[in-house]
C-alpha positions in Angstrom: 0.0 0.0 0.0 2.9 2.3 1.1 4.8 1.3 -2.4 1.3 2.4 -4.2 1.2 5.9 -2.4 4.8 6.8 -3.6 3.7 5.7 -7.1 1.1 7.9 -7.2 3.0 10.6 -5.6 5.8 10.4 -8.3 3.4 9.9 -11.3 1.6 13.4 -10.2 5.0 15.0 -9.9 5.8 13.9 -13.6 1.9 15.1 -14.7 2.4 18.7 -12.6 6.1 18.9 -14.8 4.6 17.7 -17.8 1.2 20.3 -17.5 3.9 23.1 -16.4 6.2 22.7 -19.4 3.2 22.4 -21.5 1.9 25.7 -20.5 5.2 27.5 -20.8 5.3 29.9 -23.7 8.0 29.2 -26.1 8.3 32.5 -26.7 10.6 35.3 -24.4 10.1 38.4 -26.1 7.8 41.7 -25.5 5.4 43.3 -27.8 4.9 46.8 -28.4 7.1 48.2 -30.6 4.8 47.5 -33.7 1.8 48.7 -31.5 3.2 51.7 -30.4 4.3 52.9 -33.4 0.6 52.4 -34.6 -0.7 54.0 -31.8 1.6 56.7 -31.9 0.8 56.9 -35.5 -2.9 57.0 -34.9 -2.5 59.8 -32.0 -1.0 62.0 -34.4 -3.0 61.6 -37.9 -5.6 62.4 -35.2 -4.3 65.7 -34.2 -3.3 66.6 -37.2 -6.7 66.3 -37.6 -7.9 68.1 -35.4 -5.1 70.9 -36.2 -6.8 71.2 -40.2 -10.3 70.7 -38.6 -9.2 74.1 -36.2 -7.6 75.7 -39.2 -10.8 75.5 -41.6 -13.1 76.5 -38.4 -10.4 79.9 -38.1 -11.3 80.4 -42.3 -14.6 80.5 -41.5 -14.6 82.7 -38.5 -12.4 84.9 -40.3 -14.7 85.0 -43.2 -17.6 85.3 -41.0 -15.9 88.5 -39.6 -15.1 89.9 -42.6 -19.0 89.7 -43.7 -20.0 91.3 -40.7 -17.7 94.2 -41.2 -19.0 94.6 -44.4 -22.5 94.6 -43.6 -21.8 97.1 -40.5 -19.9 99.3 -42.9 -22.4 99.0 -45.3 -25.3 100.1 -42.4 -23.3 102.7 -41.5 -23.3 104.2 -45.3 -27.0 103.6 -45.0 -27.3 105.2 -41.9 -25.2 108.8 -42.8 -27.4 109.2 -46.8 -30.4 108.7 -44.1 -29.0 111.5 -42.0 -28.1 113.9 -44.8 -31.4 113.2 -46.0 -33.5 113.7 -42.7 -31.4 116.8 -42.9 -32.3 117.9 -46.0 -35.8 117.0 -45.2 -36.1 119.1 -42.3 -34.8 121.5 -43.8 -37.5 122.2 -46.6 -40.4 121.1 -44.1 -38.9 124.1 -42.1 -38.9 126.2 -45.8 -42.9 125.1 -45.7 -43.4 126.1 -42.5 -42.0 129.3 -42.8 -43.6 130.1 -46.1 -47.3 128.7 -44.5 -46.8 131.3 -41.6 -45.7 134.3 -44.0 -49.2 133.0 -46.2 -51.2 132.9 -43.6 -50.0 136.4 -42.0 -50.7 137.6 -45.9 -54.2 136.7 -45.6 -54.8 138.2 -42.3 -53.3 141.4 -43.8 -55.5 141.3 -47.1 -58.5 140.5 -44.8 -57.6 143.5 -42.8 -57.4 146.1 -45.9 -60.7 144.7 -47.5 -62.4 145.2 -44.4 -61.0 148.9 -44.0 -62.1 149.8 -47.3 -65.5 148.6 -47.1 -65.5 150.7 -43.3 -64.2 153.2 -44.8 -66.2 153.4 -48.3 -69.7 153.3 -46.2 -68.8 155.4 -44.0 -67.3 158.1 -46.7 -68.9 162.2 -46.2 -71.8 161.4 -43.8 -70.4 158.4 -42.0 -73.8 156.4 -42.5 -74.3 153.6 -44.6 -76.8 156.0 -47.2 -74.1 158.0 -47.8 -73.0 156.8 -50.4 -76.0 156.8 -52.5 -77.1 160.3 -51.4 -74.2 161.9 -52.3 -74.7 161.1 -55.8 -76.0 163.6 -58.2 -77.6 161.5 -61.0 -78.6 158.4 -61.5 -75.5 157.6 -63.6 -73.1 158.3 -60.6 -75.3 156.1 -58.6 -74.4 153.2 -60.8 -71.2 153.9 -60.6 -70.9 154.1 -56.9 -72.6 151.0 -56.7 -70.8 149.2 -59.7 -67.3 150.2 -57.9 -68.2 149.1 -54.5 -69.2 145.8 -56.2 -65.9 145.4 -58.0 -63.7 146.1 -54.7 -65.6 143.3 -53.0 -64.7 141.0 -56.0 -61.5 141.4 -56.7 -61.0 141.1 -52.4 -62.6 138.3 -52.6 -61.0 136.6 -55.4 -57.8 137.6 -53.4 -58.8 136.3 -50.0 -59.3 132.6 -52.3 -56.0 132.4 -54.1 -54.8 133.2 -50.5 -56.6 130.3 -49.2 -55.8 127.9 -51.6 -52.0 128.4 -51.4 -52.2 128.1 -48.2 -53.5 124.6 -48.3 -51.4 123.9 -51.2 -48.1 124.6 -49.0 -50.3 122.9 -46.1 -50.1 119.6 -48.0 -46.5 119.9 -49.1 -45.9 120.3 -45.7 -47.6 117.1 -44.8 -46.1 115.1 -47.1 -42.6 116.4 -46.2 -43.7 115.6 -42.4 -44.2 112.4 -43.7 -40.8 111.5 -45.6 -39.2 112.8 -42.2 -41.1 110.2 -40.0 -40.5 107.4 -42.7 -36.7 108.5 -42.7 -36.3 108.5 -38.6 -38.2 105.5 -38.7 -35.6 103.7 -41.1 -32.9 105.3 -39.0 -34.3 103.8 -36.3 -34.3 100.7 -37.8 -30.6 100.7 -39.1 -29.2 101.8 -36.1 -30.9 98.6 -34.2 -29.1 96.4 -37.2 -25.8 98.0 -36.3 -26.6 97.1 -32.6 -27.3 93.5 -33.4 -24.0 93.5 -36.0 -21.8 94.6 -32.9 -23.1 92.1 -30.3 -22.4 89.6 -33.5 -19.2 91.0 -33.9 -18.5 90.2 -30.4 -19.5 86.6 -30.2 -17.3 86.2 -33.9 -14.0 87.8 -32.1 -14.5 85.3 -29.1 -14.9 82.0 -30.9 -12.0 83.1 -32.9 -10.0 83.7 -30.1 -11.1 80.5 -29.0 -10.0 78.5 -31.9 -6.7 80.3 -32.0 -6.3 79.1 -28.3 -7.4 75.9 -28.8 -5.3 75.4 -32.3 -2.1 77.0 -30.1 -3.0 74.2 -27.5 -3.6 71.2 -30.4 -0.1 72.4 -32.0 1.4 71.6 -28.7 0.5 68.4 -27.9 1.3 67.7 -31.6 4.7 68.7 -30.6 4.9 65.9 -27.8 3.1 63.1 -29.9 5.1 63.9 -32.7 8.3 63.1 -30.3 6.2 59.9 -29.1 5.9 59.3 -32.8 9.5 59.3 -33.7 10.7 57.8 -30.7 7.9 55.1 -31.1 9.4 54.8 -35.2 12.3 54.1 -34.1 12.2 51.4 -31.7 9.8 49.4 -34.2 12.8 50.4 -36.6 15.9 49.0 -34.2 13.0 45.9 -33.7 14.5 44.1 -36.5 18.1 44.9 -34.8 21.3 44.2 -36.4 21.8 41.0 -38.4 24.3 38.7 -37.7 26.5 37.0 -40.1 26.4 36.9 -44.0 23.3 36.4 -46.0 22.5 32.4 -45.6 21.7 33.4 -49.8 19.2 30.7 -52.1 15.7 31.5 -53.1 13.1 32.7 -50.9 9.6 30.1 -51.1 5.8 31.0 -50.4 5.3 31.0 -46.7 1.9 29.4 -46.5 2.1 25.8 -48.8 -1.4 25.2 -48.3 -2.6 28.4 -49.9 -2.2 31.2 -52.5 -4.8 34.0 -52.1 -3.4 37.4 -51.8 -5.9 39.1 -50.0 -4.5 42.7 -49.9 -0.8 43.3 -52.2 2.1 45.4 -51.0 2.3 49.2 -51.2 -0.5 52.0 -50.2 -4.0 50.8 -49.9 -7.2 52.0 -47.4 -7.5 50.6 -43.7 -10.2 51.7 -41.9 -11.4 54.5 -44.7 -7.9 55.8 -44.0 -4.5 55.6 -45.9 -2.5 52.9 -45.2 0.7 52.0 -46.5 0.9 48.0 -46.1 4.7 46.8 -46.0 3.8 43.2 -47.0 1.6 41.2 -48.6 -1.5 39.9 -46.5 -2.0 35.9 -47.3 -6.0 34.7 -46.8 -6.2 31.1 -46.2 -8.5 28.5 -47.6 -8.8 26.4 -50.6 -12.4 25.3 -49.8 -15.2 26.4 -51.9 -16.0 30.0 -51.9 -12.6 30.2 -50.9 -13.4 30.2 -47.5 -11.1 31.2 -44.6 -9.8 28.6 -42.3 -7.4 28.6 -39.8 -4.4 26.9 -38.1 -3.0 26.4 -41.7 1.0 25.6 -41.2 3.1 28.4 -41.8 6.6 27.7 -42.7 10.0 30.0 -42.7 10.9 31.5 -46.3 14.8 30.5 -45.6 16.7 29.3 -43.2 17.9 31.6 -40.3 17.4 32.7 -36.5 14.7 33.9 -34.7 14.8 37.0 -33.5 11.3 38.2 -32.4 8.5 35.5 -31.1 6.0 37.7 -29.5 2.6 37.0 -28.5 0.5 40.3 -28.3 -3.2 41.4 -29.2 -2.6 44.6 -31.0 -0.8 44.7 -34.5 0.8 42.3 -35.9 -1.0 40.3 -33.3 1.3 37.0 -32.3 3.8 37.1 -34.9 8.2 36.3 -35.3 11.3 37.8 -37.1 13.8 35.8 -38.7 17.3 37.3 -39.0 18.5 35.5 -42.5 21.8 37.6 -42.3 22.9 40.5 -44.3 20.5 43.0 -43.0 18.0 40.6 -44.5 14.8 39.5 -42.2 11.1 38.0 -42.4 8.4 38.9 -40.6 5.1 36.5 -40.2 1.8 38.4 -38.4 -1.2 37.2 -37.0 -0.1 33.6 -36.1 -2.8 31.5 -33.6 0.0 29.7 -32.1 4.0 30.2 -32.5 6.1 26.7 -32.8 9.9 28.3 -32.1 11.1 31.0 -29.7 14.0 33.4 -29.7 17.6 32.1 -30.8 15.9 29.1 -32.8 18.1 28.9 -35.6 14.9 27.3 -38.5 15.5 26.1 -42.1 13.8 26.5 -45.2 10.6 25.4 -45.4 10.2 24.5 -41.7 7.5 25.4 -39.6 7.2 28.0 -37.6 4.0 28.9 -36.9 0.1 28.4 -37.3 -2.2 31.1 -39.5 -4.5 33.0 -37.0 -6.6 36.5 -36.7 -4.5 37.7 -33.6 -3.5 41.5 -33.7 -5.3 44.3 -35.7 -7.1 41.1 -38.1 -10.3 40.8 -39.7 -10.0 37.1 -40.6 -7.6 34.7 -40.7 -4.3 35.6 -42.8 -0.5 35.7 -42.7 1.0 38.9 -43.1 4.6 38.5 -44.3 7.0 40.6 -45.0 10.6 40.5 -46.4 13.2 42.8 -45.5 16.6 43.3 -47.7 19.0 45.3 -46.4 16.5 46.7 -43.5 13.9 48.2 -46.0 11.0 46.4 -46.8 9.9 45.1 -50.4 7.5 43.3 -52.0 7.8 39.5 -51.2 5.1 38.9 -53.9 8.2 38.6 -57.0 10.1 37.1 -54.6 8.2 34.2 -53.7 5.6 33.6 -56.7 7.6 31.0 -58.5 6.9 28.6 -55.4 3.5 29.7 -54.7 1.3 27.0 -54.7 -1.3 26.1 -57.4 -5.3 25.3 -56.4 
């Protein structure tokens, strides 16, 4: 019983070992360099961003000020011909007035002498209203007497109504001028509560230009320091790849997925996202199947011999993915991997594998991205590779 215990005590020693090795990562490397460069990349296409969307918002304030001065200057023209005007108006409604009061003081004085005469005529040699005719000699001089009296009262009369009727006549004009002045003020009236409203416009167009300029001032500065985050960030994912060691291990390069061929986004500039995206590699779809469906865990084999350099596992980026130093300056690079089969300082050749296609990282599907640098700059592995690519 006592030889069974330690049995079983050793056998579960051996199964912990077993389940620990088996849940040790192959792979001793950090990730970040890829993903910070991305991230830095996205902080600053966003405030540069941000600095254009500022920039176009100043235009438009600008413009919006410029408008408004016009359209106060152009109140203000409206506003002085109104004053000159209502000058001018005033100026011939006091004419009227003047000329209606010297009219009017005409008639009085008219009415005055017609009524003097007529006194004066009746009351002529015996101061009684029958002197007139008694004083008369004939009855030829009486028709006279009466003939002449008649024709004073006429031509008074006649007098007294061209009077009156100029006097209404320069009584309308004076009206109608009366008028044109009130319609005027009113219109000044009117302009000058425009002008009002232009200036408290004015006002609120200087401030939200002043605070775009403060806000712009403000976004150029934090592009400053994610610019620096940017290079910096550039950098590191640049030194990622390190300096190879040794001489180029030479030979062909071969298609890194054997069980596929679709080429599900080429190398150079394409659109991520509804943005610009320039895409160092080629992206690699898997599956054969009908509809060429996407399937996973395809094997994923090294393009030529060399040692591993990178074997990170990460969720951002390239996802899980490893860098083979080929020598020469020359290196591979396979992204989104499910699972990694070699670790750091694995020397692999040609045509091993390496890895397992996944959707890890920045992926919409299952794919290899795979890049090939020579000389540290990155080219198009499509030429490269296409004589070995495999046929459906």
């Amino acid at each position: 019983m006592k030889k069974k215990k330690v049995i079983f005590n050793i056998f579960c020693r051996i199964f912990i070992c077993i389940m620990a090795v088996g849940l040790i990562s192959p792979i001793v490397a950090s990730a970040g360099t890829k993903e910070d460069y991305e991230e830095a990349q996205g902080k600053l296409d966003k405030i540069n961003k941000e600095i254009t969307d500022l920039a176009n918002q100043k235009k438009k304030h600008e413009t919006a000020i410029k408008n408004a001065n016009s359209q106060i200057d152009l109140v203000k023209k409206q506003i002085n011909i109104l004053n000159s005007d209502i000058k001018s108006a005033n100026e011939s409604l006091t004419k009227k007035q003047l000329e209606l009061e010297a009219k009017k003081a005409d008639i009085v004085k008219t009415d005055d002498l017609f009524k003097e005469r007529l006194k004066a005529m009746y009351v002529m040699r015996n101061d009684g209203p029958l002197s007139t005719l008694l004083s008369v000699d004939s009855f030829s001089e009486l028709l006279t007497a009466t003939d002449t009296l008649q024709r004073i009262s006429v031509a008074d009369t006649e007098l007294l109504k061209h009077l009156d009727e100029e006097k209404r006549s320069i009584e309308e004009e004076e009206a109608s001028i009366q008028q044109l002045v009130n319609s005027l003020v009113e219109k000044q009236g009117t302009l000058e509560q425009k002008q009002s409203e232009l200036a408290g416009y004015m006002k609120v167009l200087d401030r939200n230009l002043s605070d775009t300029e403060a806000q712009s001032e403000a976004a150029k500065e934090t592009q400053r320091e994610v610019y620096k985050e940017y290079i910096a960030a550039k950098k590191a994912m640049e030194a990622e790849f390190g300096t190879s060691q040794g001489e180029f291990v030479g030979g062909e390069w071969i298609w890194p997925v054997p069980t596929n061929g679709f080429i599900s986004s080429p190398f150079g500039w394409r659109t991520l996202y509804g943005k610009p995206d320039n895409h160092i590699g080629i992206d690699i779809a898997t599956g054969w199947g009908e509809g060429w469906s996407y399937i996973s865990n395809q094997p994923i084999v090294a393009a030529n011999s060399g040692t591993v350099t990178k074997a990170v596992y990460s969720n951002r980026g390239y996802g899980n993915y490893i860098i083979i130093d080929h020598g020469g300056n020359n290196f591979t690079l396979y992204g989104h991997c499910n699972s990694l089969s070699v670790g750091v300082g694995d020397y692999v050749t040609q045509g091993q594998q390496i890895a397992t296609v996944g959707s890890t990282g920045n992926s919409t599907g299952p794919h290899l991205h795979f890049e090939i640098r020579l000389n540290g700059t990155p080219v198009d592995p499509q030429p490269l590779v296409q004589g070995t690519r495999p046929k459906r």
